[in-house]
N, C-alpha and C positions, 0 to 999 in steps of 0.2 A: 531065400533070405540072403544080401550082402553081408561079407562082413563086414561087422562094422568095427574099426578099429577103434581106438581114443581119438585117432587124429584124421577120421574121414568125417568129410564134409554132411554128408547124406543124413537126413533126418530117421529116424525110427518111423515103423508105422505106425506107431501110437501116436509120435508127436504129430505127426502129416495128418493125423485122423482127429486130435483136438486142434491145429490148424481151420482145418474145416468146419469139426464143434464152431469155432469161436467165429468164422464167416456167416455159420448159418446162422448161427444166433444175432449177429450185429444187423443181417440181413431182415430176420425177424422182425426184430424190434425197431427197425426203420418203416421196412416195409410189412405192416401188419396181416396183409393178402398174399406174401409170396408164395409162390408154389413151387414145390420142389419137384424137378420132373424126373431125373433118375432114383432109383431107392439106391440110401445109402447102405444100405449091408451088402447090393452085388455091383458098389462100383466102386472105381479108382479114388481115393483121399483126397489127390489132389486137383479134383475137375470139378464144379458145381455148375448144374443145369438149371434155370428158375427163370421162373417169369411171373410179372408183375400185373395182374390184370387190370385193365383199364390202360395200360401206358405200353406204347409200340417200340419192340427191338432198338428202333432206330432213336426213338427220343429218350431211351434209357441210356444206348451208346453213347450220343450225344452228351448227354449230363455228366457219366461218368468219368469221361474222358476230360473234361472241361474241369471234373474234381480231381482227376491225375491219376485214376483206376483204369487199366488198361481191360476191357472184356472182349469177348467174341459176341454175334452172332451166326445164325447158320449150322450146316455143320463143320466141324475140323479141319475138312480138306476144304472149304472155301468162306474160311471165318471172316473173309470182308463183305461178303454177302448177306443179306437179311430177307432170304426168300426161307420160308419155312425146311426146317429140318427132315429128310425125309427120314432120317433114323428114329427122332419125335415120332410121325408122322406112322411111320412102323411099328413103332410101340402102342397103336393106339391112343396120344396124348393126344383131346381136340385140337383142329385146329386155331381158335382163339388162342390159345396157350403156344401152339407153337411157332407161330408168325411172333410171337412177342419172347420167346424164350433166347435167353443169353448164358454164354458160359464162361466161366471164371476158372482161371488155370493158375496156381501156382508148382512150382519146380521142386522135387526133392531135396534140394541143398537150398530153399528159401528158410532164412534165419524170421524168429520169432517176431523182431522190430520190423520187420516188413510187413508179414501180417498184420499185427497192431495198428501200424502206420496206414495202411488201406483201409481197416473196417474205422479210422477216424474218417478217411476222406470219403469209405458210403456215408458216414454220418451227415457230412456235410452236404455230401450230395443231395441225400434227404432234406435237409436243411432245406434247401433252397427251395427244392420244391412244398414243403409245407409252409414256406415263407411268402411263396406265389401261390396258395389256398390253390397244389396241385396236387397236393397229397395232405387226408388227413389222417393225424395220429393221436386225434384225441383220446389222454389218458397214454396214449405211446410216450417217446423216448425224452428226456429233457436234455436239450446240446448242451455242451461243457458251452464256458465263456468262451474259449477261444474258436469256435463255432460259429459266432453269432457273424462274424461277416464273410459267409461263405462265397459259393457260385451264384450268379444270378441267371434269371431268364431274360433275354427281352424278345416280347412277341409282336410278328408284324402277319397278322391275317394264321395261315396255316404253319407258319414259318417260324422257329424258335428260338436260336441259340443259346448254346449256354457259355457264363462266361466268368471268370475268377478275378478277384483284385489281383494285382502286380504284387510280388512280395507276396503271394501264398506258399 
């Protein structure tokens, strides 16, 4: 354990571990099918491994990055990769799950409003995509107002981007 003085930056592990609480849960409740691929009792607070089935690494990356959530795929040592994780891979997660599995890192000294501020922009992320009847959450989540004009898709054959108003 750090010390942790009055005037150290560094979060608690409690806080780092409701950090995460409040990720998984935003994640949830966006995405109804997420799967969680490390157990959280023998891993780090601040890493989340999950995948969305039905939706590829790379078109998750795509989205979120277009809502201004920075994630990985792959593993660690080559998070701009989206070839299947062989640590996944080692753990016995199918392969389905692991070609599509993305990790989400926040930092011990990430202050509270950053969190918050991210599990808005999954919100919207999701937004979009139940907006383009690409995710349903019937009975899921109901976006605040300032949600409603989130990311968009525009699709040409296989090809997808996603893409934000100016002033987001």
């Amino acid at each position: 354990e750090l010390n942790r003085g009055t005037d150290s930056q560094f979060q608690t592990e409690a806080v780092l571990r409701g950090y995460r609480d409040r990720i998984t849960q935003t994640l949830r409740e966006v995405f109804p099918k997420v799967q969680f691929n490390t157990p959280f009792d023998v891993s780090v607070p601040t890493t989340l491994n999950f995948s969305v089935p039905g939706m590829s690494s790379r078109e998750l990356l795509d989205l979120f990055d277009s809502a201004g959530v920075r994630l990985s795929a792959g593993s660690a040592c080559s998070s701009r990769s989206i070839e299947p994780s062989h640590v996944l891979d080692a753990m016995g997660i199918p392969e389905e799950r692991s070609v599509s599995a993305l990790r989400l890192s926040f930092g011990p000294c990430t202050p509270a409003a950053d969190i918050e501020r991210g599990c808005v922009l999954m919100k919207r992320a999701a937004l979009a995509l139940q907006s383009s009847c690409l995710l349903d959450v019937a009975g899921g989540f109901e976006p605040p107002e300032e949600l409603r004009d989130g990311v968009v898709q525009l699709r040409v054959g296989a090809v997808g981007p996603w893409i934000s108003p100016p002033g987001r």
